[in-house]
LOMIPA-676991 format. One line per 2 residues: their letters; for each residue x, y, z negated of N, C-alpha, C. Coordinates in steps of 0.1 Angstrom, whole numbers, plus 5000, padded with zeros to 4 digits. Layout:
N
A> X Y Z X Y Z X Y Z; ...
# end
This chain:
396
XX> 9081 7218 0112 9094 7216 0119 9092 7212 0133; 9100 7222 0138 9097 7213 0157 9109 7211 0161
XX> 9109 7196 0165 9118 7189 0172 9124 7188 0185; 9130 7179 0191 9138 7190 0204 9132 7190 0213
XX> 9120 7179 0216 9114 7179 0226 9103 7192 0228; 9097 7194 0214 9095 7204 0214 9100 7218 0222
XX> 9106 7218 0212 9121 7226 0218 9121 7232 0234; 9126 7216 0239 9132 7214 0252 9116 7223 0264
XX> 9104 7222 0259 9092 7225 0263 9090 7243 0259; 9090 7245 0246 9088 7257 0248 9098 7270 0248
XX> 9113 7263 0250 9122 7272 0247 9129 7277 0262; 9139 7288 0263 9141 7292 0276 9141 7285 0292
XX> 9145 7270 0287 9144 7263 0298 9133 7258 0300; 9121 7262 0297 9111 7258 0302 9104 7271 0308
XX> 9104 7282 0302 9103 7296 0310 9109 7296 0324; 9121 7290 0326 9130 7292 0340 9125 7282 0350
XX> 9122 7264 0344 9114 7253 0353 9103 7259 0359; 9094 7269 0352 9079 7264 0359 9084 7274 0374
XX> 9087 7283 0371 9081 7292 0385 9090 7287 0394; 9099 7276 0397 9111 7270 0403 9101 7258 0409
XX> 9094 7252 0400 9084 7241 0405 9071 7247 0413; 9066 7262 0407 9056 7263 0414 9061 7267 0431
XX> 9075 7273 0429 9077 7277 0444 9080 7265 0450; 9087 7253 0450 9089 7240 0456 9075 7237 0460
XX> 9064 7235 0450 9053 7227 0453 9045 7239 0462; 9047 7254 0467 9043 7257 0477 9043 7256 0492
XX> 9057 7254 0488 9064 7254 0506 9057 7237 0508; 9057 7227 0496 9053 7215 0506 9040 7215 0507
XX> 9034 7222 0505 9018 7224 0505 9020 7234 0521; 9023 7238 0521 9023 7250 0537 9029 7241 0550
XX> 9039 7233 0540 9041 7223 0554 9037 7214 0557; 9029 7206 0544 9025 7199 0545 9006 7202 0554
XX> 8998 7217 0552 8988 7222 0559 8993 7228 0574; 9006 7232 0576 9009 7235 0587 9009 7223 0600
XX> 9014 7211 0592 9015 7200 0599 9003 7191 0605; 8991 7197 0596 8979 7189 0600 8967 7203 0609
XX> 8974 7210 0608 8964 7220 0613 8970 7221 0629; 8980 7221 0632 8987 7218 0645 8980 7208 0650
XX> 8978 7214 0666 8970 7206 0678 8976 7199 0687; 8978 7185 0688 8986 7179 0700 8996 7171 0688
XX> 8989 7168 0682 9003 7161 0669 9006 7151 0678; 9019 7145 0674 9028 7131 0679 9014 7121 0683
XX> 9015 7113 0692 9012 7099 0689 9021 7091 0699; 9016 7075 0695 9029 7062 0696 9029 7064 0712
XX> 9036 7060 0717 9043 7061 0726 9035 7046 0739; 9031 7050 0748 9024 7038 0755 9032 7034 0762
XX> 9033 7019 0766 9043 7014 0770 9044 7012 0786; 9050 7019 0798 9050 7018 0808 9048 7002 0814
XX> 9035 7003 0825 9030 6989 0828 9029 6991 0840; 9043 6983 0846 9041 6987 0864 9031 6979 0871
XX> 9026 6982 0884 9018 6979 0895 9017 6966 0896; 9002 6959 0899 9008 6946 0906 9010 6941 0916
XX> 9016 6934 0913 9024 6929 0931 9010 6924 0941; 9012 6925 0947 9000 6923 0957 9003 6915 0973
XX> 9018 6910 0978 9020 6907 0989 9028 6894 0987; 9027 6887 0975 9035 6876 0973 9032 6867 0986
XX> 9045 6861 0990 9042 6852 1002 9051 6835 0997; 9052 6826 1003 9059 6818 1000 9060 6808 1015
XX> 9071 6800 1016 9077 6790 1024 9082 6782 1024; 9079 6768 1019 9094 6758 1019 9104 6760 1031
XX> 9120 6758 1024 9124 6756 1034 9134 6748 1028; 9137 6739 1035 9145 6723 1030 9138 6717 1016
XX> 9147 6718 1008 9140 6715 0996 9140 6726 0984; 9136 6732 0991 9131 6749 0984 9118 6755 0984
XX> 9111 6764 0974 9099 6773 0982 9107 6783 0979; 9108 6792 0994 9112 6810 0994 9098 6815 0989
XX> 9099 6822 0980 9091 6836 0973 9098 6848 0978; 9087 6856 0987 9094 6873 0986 9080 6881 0982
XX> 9082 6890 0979 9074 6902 0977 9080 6916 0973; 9075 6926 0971 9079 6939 0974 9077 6937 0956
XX> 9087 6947 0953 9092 6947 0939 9084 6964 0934; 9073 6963 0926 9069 6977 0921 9080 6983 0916
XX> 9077 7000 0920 9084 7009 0915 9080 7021 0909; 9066 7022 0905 9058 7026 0899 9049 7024 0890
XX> 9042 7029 0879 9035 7025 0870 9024 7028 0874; 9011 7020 0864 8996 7021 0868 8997 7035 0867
XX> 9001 7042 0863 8998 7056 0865 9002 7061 0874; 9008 7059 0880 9017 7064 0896 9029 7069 0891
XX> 9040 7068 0883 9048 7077 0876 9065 7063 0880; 9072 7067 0882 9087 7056 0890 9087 7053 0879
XX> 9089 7041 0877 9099 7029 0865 9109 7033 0863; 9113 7035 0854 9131 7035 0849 9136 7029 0853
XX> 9138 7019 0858 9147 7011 0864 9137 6999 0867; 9142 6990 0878 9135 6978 0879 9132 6965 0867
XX> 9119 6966 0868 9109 6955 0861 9118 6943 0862; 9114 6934 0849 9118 6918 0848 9105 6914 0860
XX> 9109 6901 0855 9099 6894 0871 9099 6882 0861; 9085 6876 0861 9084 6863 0859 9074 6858 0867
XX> 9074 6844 0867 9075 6837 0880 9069 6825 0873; 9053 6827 0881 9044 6814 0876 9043 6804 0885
XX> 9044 6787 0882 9041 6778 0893 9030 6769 0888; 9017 6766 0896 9011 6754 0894 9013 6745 0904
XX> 9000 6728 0905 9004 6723 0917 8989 6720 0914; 8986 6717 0925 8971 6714 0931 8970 6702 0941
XX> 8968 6688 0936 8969 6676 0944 8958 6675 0956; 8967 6671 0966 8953 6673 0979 8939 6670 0973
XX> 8935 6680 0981 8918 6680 0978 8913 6685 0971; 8923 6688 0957 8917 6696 0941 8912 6707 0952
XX> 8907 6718 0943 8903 6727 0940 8909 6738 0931; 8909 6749 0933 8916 6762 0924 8912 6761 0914
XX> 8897 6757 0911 8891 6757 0895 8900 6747 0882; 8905 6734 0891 8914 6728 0882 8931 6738 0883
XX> 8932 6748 0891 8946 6750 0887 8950 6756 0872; 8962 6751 0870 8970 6761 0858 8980 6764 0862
XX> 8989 6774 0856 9002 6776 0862 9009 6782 0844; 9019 6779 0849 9033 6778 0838 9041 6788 0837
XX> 9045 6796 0833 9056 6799 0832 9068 6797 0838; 9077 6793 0848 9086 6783 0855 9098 6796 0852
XX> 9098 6808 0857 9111 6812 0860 9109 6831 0854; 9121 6835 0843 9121 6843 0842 9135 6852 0849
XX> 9132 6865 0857 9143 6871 0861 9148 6885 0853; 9156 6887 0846 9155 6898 0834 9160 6908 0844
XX> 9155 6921 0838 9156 6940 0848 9174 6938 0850; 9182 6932 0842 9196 6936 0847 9202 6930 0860
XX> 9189 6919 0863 9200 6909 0873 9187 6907 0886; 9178 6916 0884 9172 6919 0894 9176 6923 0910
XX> 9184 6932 0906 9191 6937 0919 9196 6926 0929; 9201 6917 0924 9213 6907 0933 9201 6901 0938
XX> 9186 6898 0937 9174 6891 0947 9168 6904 0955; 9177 6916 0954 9164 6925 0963 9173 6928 0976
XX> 9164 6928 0989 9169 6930 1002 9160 6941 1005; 9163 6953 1008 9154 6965 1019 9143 6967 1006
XX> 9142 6963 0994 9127 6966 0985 9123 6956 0982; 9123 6940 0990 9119 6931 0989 9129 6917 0979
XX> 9120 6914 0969 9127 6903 0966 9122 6888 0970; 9138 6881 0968 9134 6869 0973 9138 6860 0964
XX> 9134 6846 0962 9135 6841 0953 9132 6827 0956; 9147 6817 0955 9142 6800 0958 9142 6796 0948
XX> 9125 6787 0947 9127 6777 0938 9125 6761 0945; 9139 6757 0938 9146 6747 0940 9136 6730 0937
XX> 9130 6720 0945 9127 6711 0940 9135 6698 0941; 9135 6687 0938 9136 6681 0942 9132 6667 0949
XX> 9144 6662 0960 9139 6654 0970 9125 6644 0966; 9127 6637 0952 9120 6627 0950 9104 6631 0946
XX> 9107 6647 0939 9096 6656 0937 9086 6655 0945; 9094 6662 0961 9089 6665 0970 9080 6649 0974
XX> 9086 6643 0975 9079 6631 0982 9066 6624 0974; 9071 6626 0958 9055 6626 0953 9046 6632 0959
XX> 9049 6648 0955 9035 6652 0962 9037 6657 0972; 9038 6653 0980 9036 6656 1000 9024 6654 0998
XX> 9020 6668 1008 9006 6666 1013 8997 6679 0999; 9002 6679 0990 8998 6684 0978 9000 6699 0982
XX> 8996 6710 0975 8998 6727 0975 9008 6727 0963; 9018 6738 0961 9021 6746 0952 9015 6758 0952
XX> 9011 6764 0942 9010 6774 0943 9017 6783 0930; 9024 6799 0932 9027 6806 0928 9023 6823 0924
XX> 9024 6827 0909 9025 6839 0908 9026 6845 0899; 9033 6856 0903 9042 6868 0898 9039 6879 0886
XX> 9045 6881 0879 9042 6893 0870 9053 6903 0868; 9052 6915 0865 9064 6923 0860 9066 6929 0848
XX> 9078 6936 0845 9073 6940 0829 9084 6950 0830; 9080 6962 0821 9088 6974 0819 9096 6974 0804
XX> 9084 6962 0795 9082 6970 0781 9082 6956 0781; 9084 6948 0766 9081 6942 0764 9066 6935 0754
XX> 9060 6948 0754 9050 6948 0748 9036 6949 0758; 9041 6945 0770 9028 6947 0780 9030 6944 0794
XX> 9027 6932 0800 9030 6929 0819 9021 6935 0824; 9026 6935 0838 9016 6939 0847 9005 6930 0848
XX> 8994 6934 0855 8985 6924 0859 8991 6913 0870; 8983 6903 0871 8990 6888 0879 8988 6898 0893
XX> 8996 6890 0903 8998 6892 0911 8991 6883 0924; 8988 6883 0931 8979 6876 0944 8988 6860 0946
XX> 8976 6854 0946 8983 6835 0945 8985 6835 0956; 8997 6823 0958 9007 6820 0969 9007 6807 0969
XX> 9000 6798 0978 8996 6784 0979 9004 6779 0993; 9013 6767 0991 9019 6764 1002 9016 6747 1002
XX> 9015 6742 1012 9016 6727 1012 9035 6721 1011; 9035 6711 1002 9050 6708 1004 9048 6693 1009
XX> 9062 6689 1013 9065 6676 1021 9083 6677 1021; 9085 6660 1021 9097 6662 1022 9105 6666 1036
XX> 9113 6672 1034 9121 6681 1044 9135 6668 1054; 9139 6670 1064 9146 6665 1072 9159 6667 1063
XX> 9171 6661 1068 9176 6660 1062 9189 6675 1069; 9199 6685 1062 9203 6692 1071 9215 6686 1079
XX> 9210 6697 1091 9220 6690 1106 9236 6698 1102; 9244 6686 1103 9259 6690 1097 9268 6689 1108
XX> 9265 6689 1123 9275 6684 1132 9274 6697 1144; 9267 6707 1144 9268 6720 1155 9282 6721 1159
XX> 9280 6723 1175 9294 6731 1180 9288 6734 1190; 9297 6740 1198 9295 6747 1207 9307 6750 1221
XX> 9303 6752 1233 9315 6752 1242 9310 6766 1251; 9316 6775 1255 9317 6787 1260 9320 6786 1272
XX> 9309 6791 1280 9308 6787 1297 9312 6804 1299; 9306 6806 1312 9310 6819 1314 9295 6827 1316
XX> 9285 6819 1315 9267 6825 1314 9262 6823 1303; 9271 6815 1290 9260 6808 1282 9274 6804 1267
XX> 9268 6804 1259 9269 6799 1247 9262 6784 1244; 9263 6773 1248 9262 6758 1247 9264 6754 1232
XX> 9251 6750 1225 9250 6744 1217 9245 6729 1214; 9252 6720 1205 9248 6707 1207 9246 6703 1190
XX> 9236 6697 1189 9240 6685 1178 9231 6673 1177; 9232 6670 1165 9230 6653 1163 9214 6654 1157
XX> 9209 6646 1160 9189 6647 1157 9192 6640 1142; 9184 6648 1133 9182 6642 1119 9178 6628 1122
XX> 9178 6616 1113 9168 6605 1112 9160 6603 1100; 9164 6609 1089 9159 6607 1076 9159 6618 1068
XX> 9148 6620 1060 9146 6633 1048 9158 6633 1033; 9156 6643 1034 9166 6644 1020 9170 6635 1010
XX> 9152 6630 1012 9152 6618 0998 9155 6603 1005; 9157 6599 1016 9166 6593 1018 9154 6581 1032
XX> 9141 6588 1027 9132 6576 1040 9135 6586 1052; 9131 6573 1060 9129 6575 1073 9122 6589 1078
XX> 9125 6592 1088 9118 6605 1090 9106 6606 1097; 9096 6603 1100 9084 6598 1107 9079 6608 1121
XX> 9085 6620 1124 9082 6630 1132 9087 6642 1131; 9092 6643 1145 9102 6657 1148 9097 6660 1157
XX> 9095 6677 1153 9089 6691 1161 9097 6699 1170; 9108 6697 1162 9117 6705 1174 9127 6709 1168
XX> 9133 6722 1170 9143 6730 1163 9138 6748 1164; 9151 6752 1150 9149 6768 1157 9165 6770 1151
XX> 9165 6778 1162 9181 6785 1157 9183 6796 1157; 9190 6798 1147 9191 6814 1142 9208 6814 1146
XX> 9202 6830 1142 9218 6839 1147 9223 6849 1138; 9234 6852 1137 9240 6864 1131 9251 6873 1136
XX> 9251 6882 1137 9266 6887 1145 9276 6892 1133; 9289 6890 1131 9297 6886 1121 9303 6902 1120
XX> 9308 6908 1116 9312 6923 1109 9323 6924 1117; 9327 6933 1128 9339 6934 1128 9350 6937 1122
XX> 9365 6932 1123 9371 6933 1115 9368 6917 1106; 9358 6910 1104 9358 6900 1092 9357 6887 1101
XX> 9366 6887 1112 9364 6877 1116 9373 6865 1117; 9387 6866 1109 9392 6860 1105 9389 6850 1089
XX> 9384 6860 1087 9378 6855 1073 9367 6847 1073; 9360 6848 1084 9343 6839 1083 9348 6827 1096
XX> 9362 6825 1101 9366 6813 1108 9367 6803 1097; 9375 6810 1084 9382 6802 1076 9369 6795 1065
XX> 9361 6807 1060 9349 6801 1055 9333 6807 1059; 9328 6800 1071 9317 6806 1081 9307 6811 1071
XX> 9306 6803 1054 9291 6801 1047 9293 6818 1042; 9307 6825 1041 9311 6838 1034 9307 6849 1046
XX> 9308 6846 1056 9310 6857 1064 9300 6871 1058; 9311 6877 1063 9304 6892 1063 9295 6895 1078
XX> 9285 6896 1070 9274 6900 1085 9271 6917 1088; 9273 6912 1103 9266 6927 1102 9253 6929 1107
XX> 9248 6917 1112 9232 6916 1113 9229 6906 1105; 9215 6904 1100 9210 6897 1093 9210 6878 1098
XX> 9208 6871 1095 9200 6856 1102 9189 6859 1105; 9186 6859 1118 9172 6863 1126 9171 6847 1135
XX> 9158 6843 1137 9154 6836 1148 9160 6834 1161; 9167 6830 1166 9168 6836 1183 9160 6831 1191
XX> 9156 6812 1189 9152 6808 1196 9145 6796 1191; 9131 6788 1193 9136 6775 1192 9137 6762 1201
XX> 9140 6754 1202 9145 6740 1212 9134 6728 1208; 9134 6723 1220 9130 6709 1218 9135 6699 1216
XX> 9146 6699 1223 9163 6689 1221 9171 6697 1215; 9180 6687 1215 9190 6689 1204 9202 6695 1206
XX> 9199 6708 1223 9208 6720 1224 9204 6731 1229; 9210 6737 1232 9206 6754 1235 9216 6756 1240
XX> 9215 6765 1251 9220 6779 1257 9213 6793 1254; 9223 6797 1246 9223 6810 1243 9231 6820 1254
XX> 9220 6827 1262 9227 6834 1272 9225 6849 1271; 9221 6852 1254 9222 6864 1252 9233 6871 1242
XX> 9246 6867 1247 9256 6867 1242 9264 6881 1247; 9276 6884 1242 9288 6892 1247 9303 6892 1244
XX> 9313 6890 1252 9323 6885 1250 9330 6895 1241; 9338 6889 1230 9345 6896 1223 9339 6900 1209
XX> 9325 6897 1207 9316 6893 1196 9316 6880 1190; 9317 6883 1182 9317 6872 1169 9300 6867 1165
XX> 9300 6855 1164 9285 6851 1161 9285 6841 1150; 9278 6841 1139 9275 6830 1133 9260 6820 1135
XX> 9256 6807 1140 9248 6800 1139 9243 6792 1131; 9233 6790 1126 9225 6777 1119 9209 6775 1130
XX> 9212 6760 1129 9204 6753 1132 9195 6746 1123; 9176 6748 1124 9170 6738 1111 9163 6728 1120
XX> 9160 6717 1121 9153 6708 1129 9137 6709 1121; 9128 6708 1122 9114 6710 1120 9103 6695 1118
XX> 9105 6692 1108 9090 6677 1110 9079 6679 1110; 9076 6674 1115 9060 6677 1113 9052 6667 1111
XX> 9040 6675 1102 9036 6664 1088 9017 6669 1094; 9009 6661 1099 8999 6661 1109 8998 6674 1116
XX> 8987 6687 1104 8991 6698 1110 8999 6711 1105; 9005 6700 1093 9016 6711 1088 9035 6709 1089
XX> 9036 6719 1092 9056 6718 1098 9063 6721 1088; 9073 6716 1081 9081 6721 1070 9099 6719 1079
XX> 9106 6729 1078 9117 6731 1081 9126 6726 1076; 9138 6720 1077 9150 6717 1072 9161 6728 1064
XX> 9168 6729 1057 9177 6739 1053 9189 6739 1063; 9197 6750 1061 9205 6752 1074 9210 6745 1073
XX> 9219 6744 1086 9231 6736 1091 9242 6739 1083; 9252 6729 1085 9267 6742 1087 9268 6750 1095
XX> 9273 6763 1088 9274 6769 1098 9284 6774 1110; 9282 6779 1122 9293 6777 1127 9298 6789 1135
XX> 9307 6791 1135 9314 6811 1141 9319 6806 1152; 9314 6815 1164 9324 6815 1176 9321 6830 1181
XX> 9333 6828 1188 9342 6841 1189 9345 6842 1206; 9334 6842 1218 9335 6840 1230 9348 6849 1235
XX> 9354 6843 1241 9362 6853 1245 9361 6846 1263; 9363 6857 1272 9360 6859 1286 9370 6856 1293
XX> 9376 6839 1297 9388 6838 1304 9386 6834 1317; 9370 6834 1322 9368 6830 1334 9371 6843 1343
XX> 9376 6845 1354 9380 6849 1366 9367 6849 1373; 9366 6864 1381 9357 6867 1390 9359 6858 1401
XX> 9347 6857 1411 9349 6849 1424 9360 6858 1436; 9365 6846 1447 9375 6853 1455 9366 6863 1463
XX> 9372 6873 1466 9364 6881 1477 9363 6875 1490; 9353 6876 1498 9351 6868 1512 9348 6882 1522
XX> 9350 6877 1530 9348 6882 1545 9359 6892 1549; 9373 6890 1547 9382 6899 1545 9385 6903 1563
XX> 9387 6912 1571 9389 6916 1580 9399 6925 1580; 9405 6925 1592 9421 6932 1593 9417 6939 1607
XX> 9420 6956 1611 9419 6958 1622 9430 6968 1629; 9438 6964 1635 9449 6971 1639 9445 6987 1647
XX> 9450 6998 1644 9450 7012 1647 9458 7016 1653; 9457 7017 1665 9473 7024 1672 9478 7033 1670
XX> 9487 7038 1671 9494 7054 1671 9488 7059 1680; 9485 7074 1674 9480 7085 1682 9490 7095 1680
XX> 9487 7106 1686 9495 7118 1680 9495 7124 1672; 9485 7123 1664 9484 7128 1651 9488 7119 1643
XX> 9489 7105 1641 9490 7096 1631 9497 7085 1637; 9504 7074 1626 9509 7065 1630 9502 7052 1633
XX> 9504 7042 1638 9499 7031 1638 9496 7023 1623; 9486 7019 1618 9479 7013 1607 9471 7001 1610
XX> 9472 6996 1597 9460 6981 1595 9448 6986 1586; 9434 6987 1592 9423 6990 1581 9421 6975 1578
XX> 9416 6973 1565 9414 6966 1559 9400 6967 1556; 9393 6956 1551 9377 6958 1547 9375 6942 1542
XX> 9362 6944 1531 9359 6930 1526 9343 6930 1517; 9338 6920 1517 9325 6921 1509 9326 6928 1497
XX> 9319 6933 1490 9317 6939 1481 9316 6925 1466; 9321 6930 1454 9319 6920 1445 9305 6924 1440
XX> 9300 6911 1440 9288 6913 1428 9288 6910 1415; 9299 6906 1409 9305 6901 1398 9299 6920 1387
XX> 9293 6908 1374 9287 6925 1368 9298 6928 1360; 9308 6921 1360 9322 6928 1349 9333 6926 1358
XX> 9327 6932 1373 9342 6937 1384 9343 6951 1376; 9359 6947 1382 9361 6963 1374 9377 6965 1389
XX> 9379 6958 1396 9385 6964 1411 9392 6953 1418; 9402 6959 1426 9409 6952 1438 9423 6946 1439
XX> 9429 6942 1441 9446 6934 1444 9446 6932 1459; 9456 6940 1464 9458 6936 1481 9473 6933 1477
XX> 9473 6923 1489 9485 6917 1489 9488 6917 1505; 9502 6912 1504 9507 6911 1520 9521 6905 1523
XX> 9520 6895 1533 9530 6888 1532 9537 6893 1551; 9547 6895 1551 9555 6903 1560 9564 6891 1565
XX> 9559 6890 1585 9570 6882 1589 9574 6891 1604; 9585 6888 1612 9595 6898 1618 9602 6890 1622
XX> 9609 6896 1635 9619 6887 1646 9633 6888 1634; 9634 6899 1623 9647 6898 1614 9646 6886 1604
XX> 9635 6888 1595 9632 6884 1581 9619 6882 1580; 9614 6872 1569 9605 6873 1562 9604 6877 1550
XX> 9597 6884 1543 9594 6893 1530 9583 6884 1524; 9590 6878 1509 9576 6875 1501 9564 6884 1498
XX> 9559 6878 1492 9548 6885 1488 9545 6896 1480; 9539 6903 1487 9537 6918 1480 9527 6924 1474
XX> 9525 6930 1463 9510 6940 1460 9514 6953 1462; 9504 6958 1473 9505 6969 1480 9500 6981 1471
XX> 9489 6979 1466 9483 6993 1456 9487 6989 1441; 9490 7002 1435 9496 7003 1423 9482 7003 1412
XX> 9472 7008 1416 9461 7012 1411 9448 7002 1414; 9439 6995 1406 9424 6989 1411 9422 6993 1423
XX> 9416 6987 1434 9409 6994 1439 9395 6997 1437; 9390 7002 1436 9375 7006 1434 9362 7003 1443
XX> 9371 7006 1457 9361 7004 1467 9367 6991 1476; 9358 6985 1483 9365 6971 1494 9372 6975 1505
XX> 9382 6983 1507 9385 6986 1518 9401 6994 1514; 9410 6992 1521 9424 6995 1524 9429 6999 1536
XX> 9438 7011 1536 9445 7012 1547 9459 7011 1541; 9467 7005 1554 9478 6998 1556 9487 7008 1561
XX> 9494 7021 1555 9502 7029 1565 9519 7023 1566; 9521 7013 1553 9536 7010 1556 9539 7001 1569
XX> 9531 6998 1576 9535 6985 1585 9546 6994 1595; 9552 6982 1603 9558 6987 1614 9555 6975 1625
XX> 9552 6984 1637 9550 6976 1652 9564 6968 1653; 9554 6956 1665 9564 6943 1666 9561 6931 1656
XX> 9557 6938 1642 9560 6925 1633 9545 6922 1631; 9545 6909 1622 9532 6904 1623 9534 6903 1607
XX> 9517 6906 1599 9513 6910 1586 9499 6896 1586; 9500 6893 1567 9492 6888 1564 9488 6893 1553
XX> 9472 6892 1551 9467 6900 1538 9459 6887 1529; 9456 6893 1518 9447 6884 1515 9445 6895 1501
XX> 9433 6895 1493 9428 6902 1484 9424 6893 1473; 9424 6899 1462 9415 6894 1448 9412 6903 1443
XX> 9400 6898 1431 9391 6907 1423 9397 6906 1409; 9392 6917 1402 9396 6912 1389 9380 6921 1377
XX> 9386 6916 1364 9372 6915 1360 9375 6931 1346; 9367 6930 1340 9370 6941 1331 9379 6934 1319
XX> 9377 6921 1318 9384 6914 1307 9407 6911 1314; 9406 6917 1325 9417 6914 1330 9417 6902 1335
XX> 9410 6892 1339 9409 6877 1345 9409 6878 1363; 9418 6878 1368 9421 6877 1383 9417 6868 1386
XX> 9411 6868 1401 9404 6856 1407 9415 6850 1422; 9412 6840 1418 9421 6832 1432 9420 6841 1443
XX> 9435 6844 1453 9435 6849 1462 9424 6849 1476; 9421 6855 1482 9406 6856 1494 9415 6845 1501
XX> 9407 6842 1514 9410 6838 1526 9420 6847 1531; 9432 6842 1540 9443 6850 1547 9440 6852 1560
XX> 9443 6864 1563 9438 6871 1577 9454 6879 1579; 9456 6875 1594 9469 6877 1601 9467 6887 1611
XX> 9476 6894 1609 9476 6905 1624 9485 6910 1631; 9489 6916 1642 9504 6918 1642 9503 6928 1651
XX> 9515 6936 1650 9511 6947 1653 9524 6948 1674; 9519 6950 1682 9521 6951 1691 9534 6958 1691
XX> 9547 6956 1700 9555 6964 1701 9551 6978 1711; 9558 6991 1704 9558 7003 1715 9559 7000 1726
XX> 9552 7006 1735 9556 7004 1750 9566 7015 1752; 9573 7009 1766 9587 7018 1767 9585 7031 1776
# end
């Protein structure tokens, strides 16, 4: 007797299974030899490992060290990053006199790829780390030193980056009192000499100053009156100059330009200088209400009638040397055996050149002139010296 399993093995459904399994188990055999006999098979995927930084620099300034360096944009293989690397950011400290062999450095600051952008200027990033006053005054005199790494992948940084060793010391305290008064050669700056550092001692030695500049955006200068720290710039904070006292003339100015200033005062710590953080800052907005000088040497010379022409007054006067003349104002005061006539301006137009002829007069009466300059800003200058002439009556 055979039972089902029997059965179920040698009866029509088992004739129909086999050659259904032999064709299944060939195709995964062909794919499975097709797949290993293929050249170039897959492998894992290496993880993009950008460049190392190589130009890290650093600077206290107030109670800060600025970090900048040029941000890689390529991998050890030369091939562009997908987008900008995280940044981390190593700090040791090295007490006067150690040596590098004792340094370590930490981990201090990580900057993730999304929020990189907002520290990069022209390629360069920059980056303050913040100490503080009491910090500083420990170790004055001592090095920080810092550095950098990047990372594409999280499975792999760049190599370190070139050490960045600065001396720190406590910083001056910043100057909060700048202003300024607007001459007609100069931009006048004044303020108040630090006495004391951040952390609150005395200040033992002052180097001087430097003051920087900015020129403010046109159009945003209503907006950077109301808050100077916002302004919209359209040049960067550059250096202009630095001082020994505690003002400046800035006489590389132009009227009708907007400027923003900070001031840092400088200590100096035997032979090393650590800066202050800015000032307030302060916007001025020169505007040009001084008046050119009077014109001098004004001469009047009476022309008689000829036959071709009538009797006239030439006029003539020094030349301005004012560098924003832009022309002339003749005037003339009219007196006569009838009447006197106030005062008049004779030309409708600047004059351009120092010199006037006079054809409205009439003989008999006696004329006074007198001239002024004026500037390109529209600022008229006090009337010249008055010169009188009169003109003879016809003979009969």
């Amino acid at each position: 007797m055979v039972n089902g399993c029997q059965a179920g093995r040698n009866g029509p459904t088992a004739r129909l299974s086999f050659p259904i399994f032999y064709f299944l188990f060939s195709v995964f055999c062909f794919w499975w030899l097709a797949g290993c006999g293929t050249p170039g098979e897959p492998t894992p995927n290496r993880p993009q490992v950008p460049e190392a930084v190589t130009d890290l620099a650093a600077h206290q300034t107030g109670d800060a060290v600025a970090l900048t360096f040029t941000l890689p944009a390529k991998s050890l293989e030369g091939r562009p990053l997908a987008e900008p690397p995280a940044v981390e950011i190593y700090r040791g400290f090295l007490a006067a006199g150690a040596t590098r062999e004792r340094l370590s450095t930490r981990l201090t600051y990580t900057i993730p790829s999304a929020l990189v952008d907002a520290y990069l200027a022209e390629g360069r990033l920059r980056f303050l780390d913040p100490l503080k006053p009491e910090e500083l005054a420990q170790r004055a005199g001592g090095r920080m030193v810092y550095m950098v790494r990047t990372r594409a992948s999280k499975r792999r940084a760049s190599a370190d980056s070139n050490l960045a060793a600065l001396p720190v010391y406590p910083a001056p305290q910043p100057i909060d009192d700048v202003r300024a008064v607007v001459t007609e050669t100069a931009l006048e700056l004044a303020w108040s000499a630090p006495q004391r550092t951040t952390g609150g001692a005395a200040l033992a030695s002052l180097a001087g100053y430097r003051i920087y500049r900015a020129e403010v955006e046109p159009g945003a200068e209503a907006a950077a009156a109301q808050d100077p720290a916002k302004a919209k710039l359209k040049t960067p904070l550059e250096l202009l100059a630095p001082a020994s006292a505690p003002v400046f003339r800035d006489t590389q100015f132009e009227f009708g330009r907007t400027y923003r200033y900070s001031v840092r005062s400088v200590a100096q710590y035997q032979a090393d200088e650590v800066e202050s953080a800015d000032s307030q800052p302060l916007v001025v907005t020169p505007r040009d209400t001084f008046p050119p000088a009077s014109p001098k040497e004004l001469v009047a010379v009476v022309v008689l009638a000829t036959a071709v022409a009538p009797a006239h007054i030439e006029l003539s006067w020094a030349i301005s040397t004012e560098t924003d003349w832009a022309g002339y104002w003749v005037y003339r005061d009219e007196q006569g055996p009838q009447a006197s006539r106030p005062r008049q301006r004779l030309n409708r137009e600047l004059l351009l050149a120092p010199t006037f002829r006079d054809m409205s007069v009439m003989q008999g009466r006696r004329y006074t002139y007198r001239v002024s300059a004026v500037d390109r800003a529209g600022n008229e200058s006090p009337l010249s010296n008055p010169v009188s002439v009169e003109l003879p009556q016809p003979e009969p």
